[in-house]
N, C-alpha and C positions, 0 to 999 in steps of 0.2 A: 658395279661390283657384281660376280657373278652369283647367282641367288646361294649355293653350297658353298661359299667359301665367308665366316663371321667379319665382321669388321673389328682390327687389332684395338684396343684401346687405345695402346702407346703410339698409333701412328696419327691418332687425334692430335688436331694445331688446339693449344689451349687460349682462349684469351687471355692480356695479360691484368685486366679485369672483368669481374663478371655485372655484366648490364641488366640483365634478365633476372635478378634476384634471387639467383640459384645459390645453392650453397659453396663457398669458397672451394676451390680445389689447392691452393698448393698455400706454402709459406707466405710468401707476398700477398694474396688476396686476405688471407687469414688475418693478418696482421694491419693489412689495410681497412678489411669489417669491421673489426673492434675497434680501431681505431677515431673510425667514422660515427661506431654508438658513444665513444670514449666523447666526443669533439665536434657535435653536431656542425658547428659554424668554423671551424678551420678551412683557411680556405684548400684549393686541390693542392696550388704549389710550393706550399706549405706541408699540407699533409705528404705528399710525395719524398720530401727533404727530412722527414719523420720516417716512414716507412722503410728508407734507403737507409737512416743512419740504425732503426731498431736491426735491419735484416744484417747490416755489416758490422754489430758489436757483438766480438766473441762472448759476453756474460750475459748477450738476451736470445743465445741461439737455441739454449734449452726450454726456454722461459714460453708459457703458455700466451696465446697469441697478445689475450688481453693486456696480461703482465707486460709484456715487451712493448706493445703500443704504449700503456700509460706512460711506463717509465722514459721511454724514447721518447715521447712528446714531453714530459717534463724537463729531462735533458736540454732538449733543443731549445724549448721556450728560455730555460735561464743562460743558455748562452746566448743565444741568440738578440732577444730580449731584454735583457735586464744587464746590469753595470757589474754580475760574477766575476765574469773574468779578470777586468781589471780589478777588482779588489784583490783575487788572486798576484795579481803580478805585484799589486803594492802592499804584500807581505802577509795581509791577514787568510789565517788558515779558512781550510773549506768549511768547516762551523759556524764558522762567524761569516761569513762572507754569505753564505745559504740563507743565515740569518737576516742581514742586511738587506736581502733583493726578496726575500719573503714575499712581501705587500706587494710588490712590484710584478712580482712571475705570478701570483695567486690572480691579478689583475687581467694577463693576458690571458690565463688557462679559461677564467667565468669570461672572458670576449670570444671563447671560443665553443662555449657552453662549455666544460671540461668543471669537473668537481675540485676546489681548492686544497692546497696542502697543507693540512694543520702544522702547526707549530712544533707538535713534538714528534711530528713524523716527516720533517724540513731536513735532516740530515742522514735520514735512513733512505731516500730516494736516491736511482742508480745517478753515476755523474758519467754517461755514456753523448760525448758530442755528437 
């Protein structure tokens, strides 16, 4: 590059994670950081399936990075994880059914290091697949 002409920012290739410990640059890495202080032991393709579903739910797009990781890794784990859904499909409301898989989803979040979800804050978490 010739010595009088700066180099553009925008024509930097970004990684699409950061190795070197620098500080996140865009949405995805943002969301991946926290996620990773959120969930020490989650594994990557795990955590990948978390990050992809917090970046493509329209109600965690505003949502600050940490907020959108927890809630999308809570998400995931009770579908994923636990017998939710089908509770849903055999009639009982998301209250109950939240209820139900409690001990269950709380189980996978502490196999992931992740902090448990109290009981009275079991129906206040997003329900984002």
């Amino acid at each position: 590059m010739p010595a009088d002409r700066a180099e553009d920012p925008r024509e930097r290739r970004l990684p699409a994670a950061r190795q070197d410990g620098g500080a996140p640059r865009n949405r995805r890495e943002q969301v991946a950081a926290a996620l990773a202080r959120l969930a020490r032991r989650l594994p990557e393709f795990e955590a990948e399936a978390v990050v992809d579903s917090a970046l493509a739910s329209q109600g965690l797009r505003g949502a600050a990075p940490e907020t959108a990781a927890r809630l999308a890794l809570v998400a995931y784990a009770r579908h994923v994880f636990t017998d939710y859904d089908d509770l849903l499909a055999e009639g009982y409301d998301r209250d109950s059914a939240r209820h139900f898989v409690l001990d269950a989803l709380n189980a996978v979040l502490a196999g992931w290091g992740a902090a448990p979800i109290p009981e009275a804050e079991a129906s206040d978490e997003a329900d984002t697949p």
